[in-house]
C-alpha positions as CSV (number, residue, x, y, z in Angstrom):
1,X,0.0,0.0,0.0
2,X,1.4,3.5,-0.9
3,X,1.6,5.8,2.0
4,X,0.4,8.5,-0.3
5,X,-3.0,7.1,-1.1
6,X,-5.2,9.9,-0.6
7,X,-8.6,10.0,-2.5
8,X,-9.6,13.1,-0.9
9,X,-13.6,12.4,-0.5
10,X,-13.7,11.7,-4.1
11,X,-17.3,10.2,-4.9
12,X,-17.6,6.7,-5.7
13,X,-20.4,4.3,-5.2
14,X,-20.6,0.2,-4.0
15,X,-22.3,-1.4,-7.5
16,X,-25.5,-1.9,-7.8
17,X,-28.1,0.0,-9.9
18,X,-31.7,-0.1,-10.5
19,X,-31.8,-0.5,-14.0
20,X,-32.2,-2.7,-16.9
21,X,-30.5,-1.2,-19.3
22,X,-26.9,-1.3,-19.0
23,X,-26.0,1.7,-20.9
24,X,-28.6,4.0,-19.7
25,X,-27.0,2.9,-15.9
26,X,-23.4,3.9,-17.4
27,X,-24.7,7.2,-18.6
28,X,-25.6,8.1,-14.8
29,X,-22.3,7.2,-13.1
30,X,-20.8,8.8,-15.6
31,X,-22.8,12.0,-14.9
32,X,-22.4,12.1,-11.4
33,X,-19.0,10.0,-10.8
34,X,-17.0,11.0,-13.0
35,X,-13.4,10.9,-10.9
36,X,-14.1,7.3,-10.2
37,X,-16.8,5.7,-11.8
38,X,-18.1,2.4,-11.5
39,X,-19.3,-0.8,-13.7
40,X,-22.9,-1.5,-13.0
41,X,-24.7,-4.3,-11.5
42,X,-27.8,-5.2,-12.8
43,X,-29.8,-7.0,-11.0
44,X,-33.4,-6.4,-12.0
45,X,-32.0,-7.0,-15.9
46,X,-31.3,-10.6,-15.0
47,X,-30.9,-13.0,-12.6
48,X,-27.5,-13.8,-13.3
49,X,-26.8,-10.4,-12.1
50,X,-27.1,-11.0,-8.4
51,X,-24.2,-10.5,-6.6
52,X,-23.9,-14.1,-5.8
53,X,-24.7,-16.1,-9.4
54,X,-22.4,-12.9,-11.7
55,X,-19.2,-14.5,-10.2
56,X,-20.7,-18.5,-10.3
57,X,-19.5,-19.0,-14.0
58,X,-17.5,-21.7,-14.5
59,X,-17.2,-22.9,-11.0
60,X,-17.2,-26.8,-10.9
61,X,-20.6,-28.5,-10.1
62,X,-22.5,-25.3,-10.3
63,X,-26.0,-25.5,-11.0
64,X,-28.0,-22.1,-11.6
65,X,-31.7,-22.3,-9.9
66,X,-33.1,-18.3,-9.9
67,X,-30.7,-16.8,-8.2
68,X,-29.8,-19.1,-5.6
69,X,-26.8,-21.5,-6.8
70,X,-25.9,-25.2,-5.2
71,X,-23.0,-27.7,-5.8
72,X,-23.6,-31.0,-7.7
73,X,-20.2,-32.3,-8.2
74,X,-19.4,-34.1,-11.3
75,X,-17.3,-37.1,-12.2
76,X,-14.5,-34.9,-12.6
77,X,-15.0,-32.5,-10.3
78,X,-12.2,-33.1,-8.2
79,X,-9.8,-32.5,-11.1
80,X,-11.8,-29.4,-11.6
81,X,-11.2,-27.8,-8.7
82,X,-7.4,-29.1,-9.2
83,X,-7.2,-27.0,-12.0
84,X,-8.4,-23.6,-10.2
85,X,-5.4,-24.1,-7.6
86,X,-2.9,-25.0,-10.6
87,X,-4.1,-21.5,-12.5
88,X,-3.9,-19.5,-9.6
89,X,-0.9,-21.0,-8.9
90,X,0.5,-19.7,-12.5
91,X,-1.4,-16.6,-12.3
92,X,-3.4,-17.6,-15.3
93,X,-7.0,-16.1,-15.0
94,X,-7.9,-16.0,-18.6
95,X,-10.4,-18.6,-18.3
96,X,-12.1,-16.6,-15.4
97,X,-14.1,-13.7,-17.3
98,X,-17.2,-12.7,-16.3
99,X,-19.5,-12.7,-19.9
100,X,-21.5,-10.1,-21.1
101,X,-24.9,-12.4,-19.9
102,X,-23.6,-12.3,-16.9
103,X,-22.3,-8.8,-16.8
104,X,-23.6,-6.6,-19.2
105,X,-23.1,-3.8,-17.1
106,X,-19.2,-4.5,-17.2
107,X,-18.9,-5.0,-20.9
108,X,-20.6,-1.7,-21.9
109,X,-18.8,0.2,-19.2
110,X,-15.6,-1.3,-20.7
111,X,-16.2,1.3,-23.9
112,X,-18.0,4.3,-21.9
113,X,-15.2,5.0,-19.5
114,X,-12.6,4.0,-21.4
115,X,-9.8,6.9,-20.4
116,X,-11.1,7.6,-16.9
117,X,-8.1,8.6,-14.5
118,X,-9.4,5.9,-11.9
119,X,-12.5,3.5,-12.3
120,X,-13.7,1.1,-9.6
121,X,-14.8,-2.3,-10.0
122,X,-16.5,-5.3,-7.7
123,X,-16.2,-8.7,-7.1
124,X,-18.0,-10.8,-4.1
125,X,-16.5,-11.6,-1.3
126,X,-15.1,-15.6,0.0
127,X,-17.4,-15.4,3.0
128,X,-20.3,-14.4,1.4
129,X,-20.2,-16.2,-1.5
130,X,-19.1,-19.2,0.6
131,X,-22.1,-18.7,3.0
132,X,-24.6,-18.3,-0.2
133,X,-23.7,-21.3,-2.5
134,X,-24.8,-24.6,-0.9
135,X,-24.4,-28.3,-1.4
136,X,-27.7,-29.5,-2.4
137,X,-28.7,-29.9,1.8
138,X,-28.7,-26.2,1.9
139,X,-25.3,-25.9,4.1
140,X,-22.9,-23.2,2.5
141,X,-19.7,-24.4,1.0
142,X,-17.8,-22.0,3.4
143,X,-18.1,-24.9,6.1
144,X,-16.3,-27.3,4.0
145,X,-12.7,-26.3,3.9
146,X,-11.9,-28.0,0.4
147,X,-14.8,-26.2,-1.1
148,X,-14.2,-22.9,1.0
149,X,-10.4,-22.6,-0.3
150,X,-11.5,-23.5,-3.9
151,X,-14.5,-21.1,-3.9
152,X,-11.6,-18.2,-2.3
153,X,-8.8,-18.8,-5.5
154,X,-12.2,-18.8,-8.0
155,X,-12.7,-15.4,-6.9
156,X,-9.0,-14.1,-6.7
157,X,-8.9,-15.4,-10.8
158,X,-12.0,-13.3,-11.5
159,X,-10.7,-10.2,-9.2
160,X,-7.5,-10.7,-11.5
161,X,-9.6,-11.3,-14.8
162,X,-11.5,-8.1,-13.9
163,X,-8.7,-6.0,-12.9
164,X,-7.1,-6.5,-16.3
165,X,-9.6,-5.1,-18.2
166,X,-10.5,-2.7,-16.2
167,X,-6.4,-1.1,-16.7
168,X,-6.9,-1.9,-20.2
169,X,-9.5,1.5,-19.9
170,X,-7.6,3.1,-16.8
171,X,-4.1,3.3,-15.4
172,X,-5.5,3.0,-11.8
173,X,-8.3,0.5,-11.5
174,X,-9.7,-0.1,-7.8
175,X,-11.3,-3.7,-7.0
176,X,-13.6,-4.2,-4.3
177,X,-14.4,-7.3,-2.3
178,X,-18.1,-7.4,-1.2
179,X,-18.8,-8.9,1.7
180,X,-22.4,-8.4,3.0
181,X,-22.4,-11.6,5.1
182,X,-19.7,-10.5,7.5
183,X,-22.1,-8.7,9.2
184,X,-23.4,-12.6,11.0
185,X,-19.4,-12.2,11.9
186,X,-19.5,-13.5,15.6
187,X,-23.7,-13.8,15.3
188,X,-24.7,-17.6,16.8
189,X,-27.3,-17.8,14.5
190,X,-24.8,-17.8,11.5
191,X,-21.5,-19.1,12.9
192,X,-18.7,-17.8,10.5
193,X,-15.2,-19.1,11.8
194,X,-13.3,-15.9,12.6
195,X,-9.9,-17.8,12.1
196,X,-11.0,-18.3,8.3
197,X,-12.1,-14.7,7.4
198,X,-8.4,-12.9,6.9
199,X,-7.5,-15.8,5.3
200,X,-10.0,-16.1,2.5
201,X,-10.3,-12.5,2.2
202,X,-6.3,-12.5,1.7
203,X,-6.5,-15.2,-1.2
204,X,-8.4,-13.1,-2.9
205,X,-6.4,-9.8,-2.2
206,X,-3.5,-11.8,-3.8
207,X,-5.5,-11.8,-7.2
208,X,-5.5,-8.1,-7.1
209,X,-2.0,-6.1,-8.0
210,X,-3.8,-2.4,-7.9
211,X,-5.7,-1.1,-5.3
212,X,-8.4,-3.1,-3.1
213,X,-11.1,-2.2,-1.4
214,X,-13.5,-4.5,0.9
215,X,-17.0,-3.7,2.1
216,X,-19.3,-4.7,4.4
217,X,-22.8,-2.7,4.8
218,X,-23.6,-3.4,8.1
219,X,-22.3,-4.0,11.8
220,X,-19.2,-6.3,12.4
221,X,-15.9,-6.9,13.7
222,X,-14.3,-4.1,12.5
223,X,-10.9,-5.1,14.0
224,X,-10.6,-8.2,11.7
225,X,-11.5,-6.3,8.9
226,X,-9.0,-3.6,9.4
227,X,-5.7,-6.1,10.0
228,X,-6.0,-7.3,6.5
229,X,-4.6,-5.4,3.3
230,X,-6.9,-3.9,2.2
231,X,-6.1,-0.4,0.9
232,X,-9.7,0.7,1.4
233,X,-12.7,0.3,4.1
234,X,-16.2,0.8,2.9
235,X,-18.7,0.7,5.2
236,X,-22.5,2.2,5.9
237,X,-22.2,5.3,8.0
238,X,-25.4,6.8,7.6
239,X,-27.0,3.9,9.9
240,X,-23.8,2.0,11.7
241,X,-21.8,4.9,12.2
242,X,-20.9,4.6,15.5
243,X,-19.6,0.8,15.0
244,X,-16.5,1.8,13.7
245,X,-15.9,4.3,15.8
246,X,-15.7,1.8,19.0
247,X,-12.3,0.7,17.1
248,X,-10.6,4.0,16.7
249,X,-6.9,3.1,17.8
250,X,-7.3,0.2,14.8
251,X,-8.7,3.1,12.5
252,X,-5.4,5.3,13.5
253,X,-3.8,2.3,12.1
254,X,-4.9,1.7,9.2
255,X,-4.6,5.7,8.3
256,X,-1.0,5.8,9.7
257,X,-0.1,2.9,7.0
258,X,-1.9,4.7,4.3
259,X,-5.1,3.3,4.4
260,X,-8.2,4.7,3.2
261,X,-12.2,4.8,4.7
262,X,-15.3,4.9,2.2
263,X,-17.8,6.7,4.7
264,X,-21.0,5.4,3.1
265,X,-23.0,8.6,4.2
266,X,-26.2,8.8,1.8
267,X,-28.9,6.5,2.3
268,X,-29.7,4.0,-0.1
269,X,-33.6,3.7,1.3
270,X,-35.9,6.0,-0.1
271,X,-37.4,7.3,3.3
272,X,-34.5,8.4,4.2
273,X,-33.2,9.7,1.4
274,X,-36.5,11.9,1.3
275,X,-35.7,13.4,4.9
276,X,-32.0,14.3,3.9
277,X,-30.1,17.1,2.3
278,X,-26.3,18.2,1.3
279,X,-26.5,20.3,5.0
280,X,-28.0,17.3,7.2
281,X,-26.1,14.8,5.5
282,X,-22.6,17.0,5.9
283,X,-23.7,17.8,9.5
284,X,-24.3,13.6,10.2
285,X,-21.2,12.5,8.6
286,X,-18.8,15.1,10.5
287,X,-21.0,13.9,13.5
288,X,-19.6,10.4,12.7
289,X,-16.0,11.5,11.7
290,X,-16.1,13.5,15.4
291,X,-15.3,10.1,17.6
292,X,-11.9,9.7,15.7
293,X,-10.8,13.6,15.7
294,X,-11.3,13.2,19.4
295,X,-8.9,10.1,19.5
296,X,-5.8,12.1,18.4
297,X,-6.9,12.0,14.5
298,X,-6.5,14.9,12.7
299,X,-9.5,16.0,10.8
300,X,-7.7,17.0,7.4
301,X,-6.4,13.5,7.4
302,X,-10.1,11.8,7.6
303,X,-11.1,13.9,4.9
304,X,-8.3,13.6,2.7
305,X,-7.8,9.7,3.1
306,X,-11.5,9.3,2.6
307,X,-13.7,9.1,-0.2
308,X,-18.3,9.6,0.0
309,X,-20.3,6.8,-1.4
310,X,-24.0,5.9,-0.9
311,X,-24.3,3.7,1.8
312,X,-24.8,0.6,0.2
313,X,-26.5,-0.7,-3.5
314,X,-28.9,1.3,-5.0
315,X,-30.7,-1.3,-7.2
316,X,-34.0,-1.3,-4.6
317,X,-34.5,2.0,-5.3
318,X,-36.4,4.1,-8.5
319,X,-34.3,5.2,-11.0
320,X,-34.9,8.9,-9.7
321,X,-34.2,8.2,-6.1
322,X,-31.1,6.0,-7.6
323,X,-30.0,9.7,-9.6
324,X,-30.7,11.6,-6.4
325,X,-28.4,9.6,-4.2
326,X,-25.9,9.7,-7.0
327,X,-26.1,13.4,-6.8
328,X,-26.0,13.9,-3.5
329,X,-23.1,12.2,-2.9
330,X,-21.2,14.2,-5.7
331,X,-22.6,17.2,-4.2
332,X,-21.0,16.1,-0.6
333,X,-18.0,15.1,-1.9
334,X,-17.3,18.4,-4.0
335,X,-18.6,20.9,-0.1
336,X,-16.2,18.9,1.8
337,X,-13.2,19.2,-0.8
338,X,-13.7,23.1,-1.2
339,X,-14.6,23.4,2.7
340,X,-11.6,21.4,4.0
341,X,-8.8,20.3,1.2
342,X,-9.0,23.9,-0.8
């Protein structure tokens, strides 16, 4: 990680969109996200969008059903999964794309932001994904270690696969790990084993050469989180604020070594949106950055090694709240760069 990685409350956003049509989505981030724009999920285009089945192609034994996915193993499975560990192991992730049925949001970003400065991409996380696909009794493959570890170098070859083309159109692409399921992280409901969290999230950092990012919309073990390498922590600030806070001396940390935090400030629910604006949602988020200036962090330093994104996928949302969020977080980003890095 550089120590000089400073995004400066750029605007960015987590994936997601509400629409169908992949280059009407493109047109809007390009609109309002133009420093670091992302590729855009569609999940109400297709099923194979969903943040779980877009990354399933080509696993071994996968079998498609909506957009859930479980693990029938074939005669050669075994050799299958042989071959994931033999490509990672020679850095080969050509046979790891993500296809255009799969992705369509990708492929037509691929031509509309060709040139961008910085562009951010998304891939989901080894817990998550782990935790979603199931053998065919409905327990996730995360529980079984030969499955878990496979499922982890998968997802490294498609965070590499993506992360080439994404510098074919930009000198500085950022990848993202999503990892909505860490938030059952320590829950007794959905046991995850802590021990095996840094280490699947690692494998798939090793995938990525650029910059990497890993969020997690809700409440968890921040601590764990912030020990890996990530270069960047996204999280939802507008409603779990505070969580982060209670590890302030880890947050120091992760500055000090050049670290940077997404402070997911705008809500992505449509109530909430409604009651906010640029002053309310400035006034909440340096409400949130307060804990940490308190702790010995200087405030320039939050701001500078931050950037604003919405506080977690848009794609429940109408296509006008979806532009509204979009705008107010550009509109955030640009009053707290002129107010506090001019």
């Amino acid at each position: 990680m550089s120590a000089k990685l400073e995004f400066g409350c750029l605007p960015t956003a987590i994936g997601s969109m509400p629409h169908t049509n992949p280059d009407e989505a493109c047109a809007v981030i390009m609109k309002y996200l133009p420093d670091i724009p992302i590729w855009p999920q569609l999940p109400k285009r297709s099923l194979r969008e969903n943040m779980i089945v877009q990354f399933s192609e080509g696993f071994p034994g996968v079998v498609e059903q909506g957009d859930k996915i479980h693990i029938e193993p074939s005669a050669n499975f075994e050799s299958e999964l042989e071959q994931i560990h033999i490509d990672c192991e020679q850095g080969d992730s050509r046979k790891y794309g993500v296809s255009r049925d799969y992705a369509a949001g990708l492929h037509a970003f691929l031509s509309k932001a060709a040139g961008s400065k910085i562009v951010k991409g998304q891939v989901t996380g080894p817990v998550t994904w782990g935790l979603a696909v199931t053998h065919r009794d409905g327990r996730g493959i995360l529980y079984d270690d030969t499955l878990a570890e496979a499922a982890a170098k998968f997802l490294r070859l498609k965070a590499s696969w993506q992360e080439s083309m994404l510098r074919n159109i930009s000198p500085n692409p950022i990848i993202f790990v999503d990892e909505p399921y860490l938030i059952s992280l320590g829950s007794v409901f959905t046991p995850i084993p802590e021990e095996k969290v840094p280490v699947l999230l690692e494998e798939v950092f090793r995938g990525i050469k650029g910059i990497k990012g890993l969020h997690c919309c809700g409440n968890t073990d921040w601590s764990v989180l912030l020990d890996t390498s990530t270069d960047i922590l996204s999280f939802d600030a507008y409603d779990y604020g505070s969580s982060l806070s209670t590890h302030s001396a880890k947050v120091k940390s992760f500055l000090q070594r050049g670290g940077n935090i997404a402070w997911g400030i705008v809500p992505n629910e449509e109530e909430a949106l409604a009651k906010e604006s640029l002053p309310s949602l400035r006034d909440r988020l340096e409400d949130t950055m307060a804990p940490f200036a308190r702790d010995g962090i200087k405030f320039k330093q939050i701001i500078a090694q931050g950037l604003i994104t919405p506080s977690c996928t848009l794609a429940s949302l109408s296509l006008e709240a979806a532009n509204q969020t979009l705008e107010l977080t550009a509109k955030l980003s640009r009053d707290l760069r002129s107010r506090y890095l001019v």
